[in-house]
N, C-alpha and C positions, 0 to 999 in steps of 0.2 A: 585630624593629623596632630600627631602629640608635637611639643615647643620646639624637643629638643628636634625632630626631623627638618620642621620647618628652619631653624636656626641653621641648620646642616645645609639646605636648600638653598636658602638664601644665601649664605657666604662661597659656595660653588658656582650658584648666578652671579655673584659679584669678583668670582676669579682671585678669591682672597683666600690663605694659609691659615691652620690655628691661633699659627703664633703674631701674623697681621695683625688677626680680630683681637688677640689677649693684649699685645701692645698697644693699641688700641681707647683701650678697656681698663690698662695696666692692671691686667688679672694676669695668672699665672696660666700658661699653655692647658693644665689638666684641668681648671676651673671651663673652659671653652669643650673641651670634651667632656667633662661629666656633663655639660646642658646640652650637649648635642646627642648623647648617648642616652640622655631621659633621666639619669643619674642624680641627678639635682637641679634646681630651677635655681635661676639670674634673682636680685633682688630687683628692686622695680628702678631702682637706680640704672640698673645697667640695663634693664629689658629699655629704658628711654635712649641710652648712648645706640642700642643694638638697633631700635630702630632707626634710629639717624644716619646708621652704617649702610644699612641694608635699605634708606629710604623705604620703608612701610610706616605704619602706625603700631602702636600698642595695644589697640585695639586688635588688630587684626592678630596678633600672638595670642592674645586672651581667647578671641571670637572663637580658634582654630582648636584651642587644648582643651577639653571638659574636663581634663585632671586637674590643671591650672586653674580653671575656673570653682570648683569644688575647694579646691584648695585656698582659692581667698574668700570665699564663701566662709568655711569654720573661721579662718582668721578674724571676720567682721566680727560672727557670734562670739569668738572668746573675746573680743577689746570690749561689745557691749556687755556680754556678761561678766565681767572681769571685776568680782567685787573685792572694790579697793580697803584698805581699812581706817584709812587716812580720808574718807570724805567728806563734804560741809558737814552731814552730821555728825560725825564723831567730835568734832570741834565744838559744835552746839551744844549735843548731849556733855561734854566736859565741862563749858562752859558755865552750863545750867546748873549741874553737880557743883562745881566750883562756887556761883554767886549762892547757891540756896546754901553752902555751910559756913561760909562767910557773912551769910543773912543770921543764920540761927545762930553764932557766935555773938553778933550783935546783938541783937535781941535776947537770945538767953531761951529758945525755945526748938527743941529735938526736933520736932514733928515736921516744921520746915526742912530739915536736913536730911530726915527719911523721903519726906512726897519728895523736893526736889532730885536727890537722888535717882530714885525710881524713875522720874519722869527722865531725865540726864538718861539716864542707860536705855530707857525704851528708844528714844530719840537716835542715840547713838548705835542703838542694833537695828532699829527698823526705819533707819530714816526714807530710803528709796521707796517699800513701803506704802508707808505715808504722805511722802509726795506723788504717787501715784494714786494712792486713795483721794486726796485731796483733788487732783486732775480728774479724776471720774468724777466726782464731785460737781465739781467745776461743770463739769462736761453736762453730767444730768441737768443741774441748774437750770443752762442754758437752751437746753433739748426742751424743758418744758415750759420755761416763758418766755 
């Protein structure tokens, strides 16, 4: 049973109006029919007031919709996949770039400014990566002694 019939269900069992459950909610009347109509899904905000309305769980909204459920499914994979550009490594890799031309300024020698460099940007493009390479790593290590 898709959300919105259940939502429809449940506010008929409990003898309550669109406009009840939106004041409610303080949603707007057509926000309560586009989710009752399948139209659009509640944020998780209001699926928690709607349960408390309707006395069920959240669970049991999720349990009932496979659309719903699919639907926070991609959501989980886009927030893990979601590569940021701002993360530690980017920072690190600047970082590195930063002390190693501030190193060969001091010193008087280019070749620190280029490795550092180089190493600065691989850091900063491939940090996840890296930390995953190192976690397998880690991981074999451990697997064999």
């Amino acid at each position: 049973m898709r959300l919105g019939n259940q939502l429809q269900k449940l506010r008929e069992e409990q003898k309550m109006s669109e406009e009840e459950v939106a004041e409610q909610l303080s949603v707007s009347v057509q926000h309560i029919h586009k989710w009752e109509n399948n139209k659009s899904y509640p944020d998780i905000q209001h699926l928690l007031k709607l349960s408390d309305i309707y006395e069920t769980t959240i669970d049991e909204f999720i349990k009932k919709d496979a659309t719903l459920q699919n639907r926070i499914n991609i959501r989980e994979e886009e927030k893990e996949d979601g590569d940021e550009l701002f993360h530690p490594g980017f920072y690190i890799g600047i970082g590195i770039m930063f002390l190693g031309t501030l190193l060969s300024l001091i010193i008087g020698n280019l070749t620190i400014t280029m490795v550092s460099n180089i190493a600065g940007m691989l850091i900063a493009c491939f940090y996840k990566g890296i930390l995953k390479l190192l976690k397998d790593v880690k991981k074999d290590f451990y697997e064999q002694g």
